[in-house]
N, C-alpha and C positions, 0 to 999 in steps of 0.2 A: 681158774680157781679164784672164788673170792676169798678175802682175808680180812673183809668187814671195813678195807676202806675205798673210801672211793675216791673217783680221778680228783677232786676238790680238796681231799685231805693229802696230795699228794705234795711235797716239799714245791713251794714256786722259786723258780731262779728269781735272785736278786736284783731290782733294779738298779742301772747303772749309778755310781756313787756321782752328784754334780756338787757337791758339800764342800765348802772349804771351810775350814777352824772357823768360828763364831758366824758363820754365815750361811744363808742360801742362796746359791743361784741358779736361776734357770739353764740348761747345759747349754751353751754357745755362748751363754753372754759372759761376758768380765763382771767380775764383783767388783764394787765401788772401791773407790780407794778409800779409806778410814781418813777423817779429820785430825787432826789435834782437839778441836771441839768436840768431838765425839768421845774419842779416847779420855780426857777431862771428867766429862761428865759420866761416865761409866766409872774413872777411875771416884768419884765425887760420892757414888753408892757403898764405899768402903768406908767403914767408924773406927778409929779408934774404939774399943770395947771399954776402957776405963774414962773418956773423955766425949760428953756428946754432941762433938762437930766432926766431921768428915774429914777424913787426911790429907785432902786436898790444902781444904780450908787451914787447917793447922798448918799447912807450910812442910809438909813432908816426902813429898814431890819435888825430886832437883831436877829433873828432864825426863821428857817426852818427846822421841824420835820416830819416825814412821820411816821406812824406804820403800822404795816404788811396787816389790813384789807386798805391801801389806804388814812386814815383819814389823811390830812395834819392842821397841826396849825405852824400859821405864827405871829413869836411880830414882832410888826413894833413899830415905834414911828413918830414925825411929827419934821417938824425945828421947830414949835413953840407951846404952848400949844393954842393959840388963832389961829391956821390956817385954814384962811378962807376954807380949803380944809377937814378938819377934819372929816364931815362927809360921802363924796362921795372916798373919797381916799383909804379907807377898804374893802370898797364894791365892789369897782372898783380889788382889788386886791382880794379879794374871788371869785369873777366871775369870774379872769383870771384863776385863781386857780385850776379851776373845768372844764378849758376846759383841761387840762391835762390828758392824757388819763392815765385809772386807778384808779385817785384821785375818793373815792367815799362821802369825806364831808372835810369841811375846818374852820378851827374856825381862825378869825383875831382878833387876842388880840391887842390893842395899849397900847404901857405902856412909863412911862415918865422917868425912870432911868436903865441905865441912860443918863442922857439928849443928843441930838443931839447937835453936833457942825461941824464946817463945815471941821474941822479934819476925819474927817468920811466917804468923799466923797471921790470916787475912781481918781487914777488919769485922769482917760481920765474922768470926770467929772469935776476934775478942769481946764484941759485944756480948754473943750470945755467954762466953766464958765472964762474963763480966770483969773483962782486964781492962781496964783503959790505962 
């Protein structure tokens, strides 16, 4: 009986998944292990939304860990414990996180000591902010 489809329209099994979080790899091979330099610079694409230097640069980044399977955990803190940014600013930076090839999970911790001051900001942050 036809029923107006044909063998082409018929569902295709799935190819195998070789995908790991933020990456591709070819099936057999190992994905790369993630940098710190890499992880930096991905975490570097994340703005402060009220300030325009990258959160890096501002000093809001306390540590950057990687362990062997990939997992990276990133403390960050905020400039202020009420920042209207607080809850997209983590996320924003875990997602960077994960485009990282290798990275296969990312935990963002925010912790508040100790505290951010604008002491903390690199100098081409202050420049651009025009603090000297």
């Amino acid at each position: 009986m036809n029923d107006g489809h044909s063998p082409a329209d018929a569902p295709q099994p799935a190819a195998p998944e070789t995908e790991t979080r933020g990456t591709w790899t070819p099936e057999g091979e190992t994905p790369p292990k993630p940098t710190e330099d890499a992880v930096i610079a991905a975490i570097a694409e994340v703005y402060d939304p009220e300030i325009p230097v990258n959160i890096f640069e501002l000093g809001l980044i306390y540590a950057v860990e990687i362990d062997d399977a990939g997992a990276v955990k990133v403390e960050m803190t905020l400039t202020a414990p009420g920042c209207p940014s607080a809850q997209e600013l983590p996320v924003q930076v875990h997602d960077q996180v994960m485009t990282v090839p290798g990275v296969s999970d990312c935990d963002v911790e925010v912790v508040w000591d100790p505290p951010w001051h604008p002491g903390r900001m690199s100098e081409e942050a202050r420049l651009q902010l025009n603090m000297f």
